[in-house]
C-alpha positions in Angstrom: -42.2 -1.1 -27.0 -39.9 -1.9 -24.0 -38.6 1.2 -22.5 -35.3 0.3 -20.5 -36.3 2.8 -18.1 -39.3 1.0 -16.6 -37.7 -2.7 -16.3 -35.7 -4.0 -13.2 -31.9 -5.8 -13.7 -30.7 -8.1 -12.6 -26.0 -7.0 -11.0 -25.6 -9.7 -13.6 -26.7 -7.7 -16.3 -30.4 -9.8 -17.5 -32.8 -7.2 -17.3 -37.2 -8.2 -16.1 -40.2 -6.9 -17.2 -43.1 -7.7 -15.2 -46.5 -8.5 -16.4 -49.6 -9.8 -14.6 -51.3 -12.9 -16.6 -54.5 -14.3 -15.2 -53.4 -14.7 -11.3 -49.4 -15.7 -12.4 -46.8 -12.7 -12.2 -44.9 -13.0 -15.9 -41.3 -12.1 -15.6 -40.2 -11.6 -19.1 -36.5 -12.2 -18.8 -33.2 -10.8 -21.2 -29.8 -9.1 -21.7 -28.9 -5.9 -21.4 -27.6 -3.5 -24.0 -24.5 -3.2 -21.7 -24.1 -6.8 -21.3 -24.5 -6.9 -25.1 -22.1 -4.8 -26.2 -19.2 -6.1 -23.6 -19.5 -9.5 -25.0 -19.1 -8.2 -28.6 -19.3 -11.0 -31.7 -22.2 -13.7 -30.6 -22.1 -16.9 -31.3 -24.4 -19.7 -29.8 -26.7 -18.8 -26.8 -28.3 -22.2 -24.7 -31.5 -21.9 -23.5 -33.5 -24.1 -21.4 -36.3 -26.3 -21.8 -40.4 -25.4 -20.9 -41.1 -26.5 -17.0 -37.5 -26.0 -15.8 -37.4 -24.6 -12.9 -35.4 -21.9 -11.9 -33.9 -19.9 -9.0 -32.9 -16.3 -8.5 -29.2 -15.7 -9.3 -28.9 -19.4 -10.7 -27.8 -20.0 -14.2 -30.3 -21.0 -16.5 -28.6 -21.0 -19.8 -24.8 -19.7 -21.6 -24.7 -17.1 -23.5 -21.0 -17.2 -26.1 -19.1 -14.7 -28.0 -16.1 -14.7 -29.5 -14.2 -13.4 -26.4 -16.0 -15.8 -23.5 -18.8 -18.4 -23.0 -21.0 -16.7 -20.2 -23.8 -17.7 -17.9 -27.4 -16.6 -17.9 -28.7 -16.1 -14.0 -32.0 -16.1 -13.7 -33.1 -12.9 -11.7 -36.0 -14.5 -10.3 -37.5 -18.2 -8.5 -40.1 -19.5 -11.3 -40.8 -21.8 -13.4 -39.8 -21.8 -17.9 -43.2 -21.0 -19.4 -41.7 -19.4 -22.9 -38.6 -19.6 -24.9 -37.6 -17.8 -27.0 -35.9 -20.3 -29.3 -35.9 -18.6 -32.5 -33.0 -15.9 -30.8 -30.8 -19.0 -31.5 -30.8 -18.5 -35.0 -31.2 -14.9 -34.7 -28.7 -13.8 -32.4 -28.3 -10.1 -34.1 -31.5 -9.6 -32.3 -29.6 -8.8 -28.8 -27.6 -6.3 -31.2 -30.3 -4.9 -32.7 -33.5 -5.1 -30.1 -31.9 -6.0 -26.6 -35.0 -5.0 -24.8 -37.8 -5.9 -27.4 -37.5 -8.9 -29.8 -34.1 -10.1 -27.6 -35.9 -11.3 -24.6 -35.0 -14.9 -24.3 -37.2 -16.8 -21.4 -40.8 -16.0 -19.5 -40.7 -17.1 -15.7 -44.1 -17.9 -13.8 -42.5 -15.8 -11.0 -42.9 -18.6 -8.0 -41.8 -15.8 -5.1 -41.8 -12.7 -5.0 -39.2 -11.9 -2.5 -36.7 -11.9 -5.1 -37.6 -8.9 -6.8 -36.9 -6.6 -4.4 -32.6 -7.6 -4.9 -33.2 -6.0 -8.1 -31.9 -2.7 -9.3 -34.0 -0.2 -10.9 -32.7 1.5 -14.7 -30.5 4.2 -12.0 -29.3 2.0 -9.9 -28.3 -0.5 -13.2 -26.7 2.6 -15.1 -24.6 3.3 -11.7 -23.3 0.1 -11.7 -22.2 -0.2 -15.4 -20.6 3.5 -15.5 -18.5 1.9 -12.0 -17.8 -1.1 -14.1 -16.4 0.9 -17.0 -14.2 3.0 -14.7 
């Protein structure tokens, strides 16, 4: 199990979990219960394909509710190596398991430079109680 505590975010709300596989650094890549919940009723999410290639703060897929269509920024330079295409179907899942089952892409993290813009669970909670003032 995911514990929110120990995973890095993204100001854009997509939370990383980092994981070493072979020589590649994994960044497994989703929502967060806060970004979850202020979007409300989902109703599509757009993912993208295997081998895209991606770059920190760039969007890499749309994420709609009822309220707004919003983008997906990747929080890190990589390359697509897993998605999770089932959450299309299964969009409860970001309800239900933001941090788990609701992770949506794996990066092959290309630099590492990136990670450092990124907030830990503290820092993250700062920002959304500011947000909700």
């Amino acid at each position: 199990m995911v514990n929110p505590e120990q995973l890095l975010y993204a100001e854009t709300h997509e939370w990383v979990q980092i994981t070493q596989q072979n020589s590649d650094q994994i960044a497994t890549v989703g929502i967060s219960a806060f970004a979850v919940e202020a979007l409300t009723d989902l109703v599509y999410i757009q993912l993208p394909e295997v081998g895209q290639q991606v770059s920190a703060g760039e969007s890499f897929g749309e994420i709609e509710s009822v309220k707004a269509v919003s983008d997906l920024y990747s929080p890190v330079d990589g390359e697509i190596v897993e998605v999770h295409g089932a959450l299309s179907d299964e969009l409860e899942t970001l309800n239900s398991d933001p941090y788990n089952n609701g992770w949506m892409v794996k990066v092959r993290i290309s630099d590492e430079g990136g990670l450092s813009k990124l907030l830990d669970f503290e820092a993250y909670q700062k920002q959304c109680a500011e947000a909700g003032e």
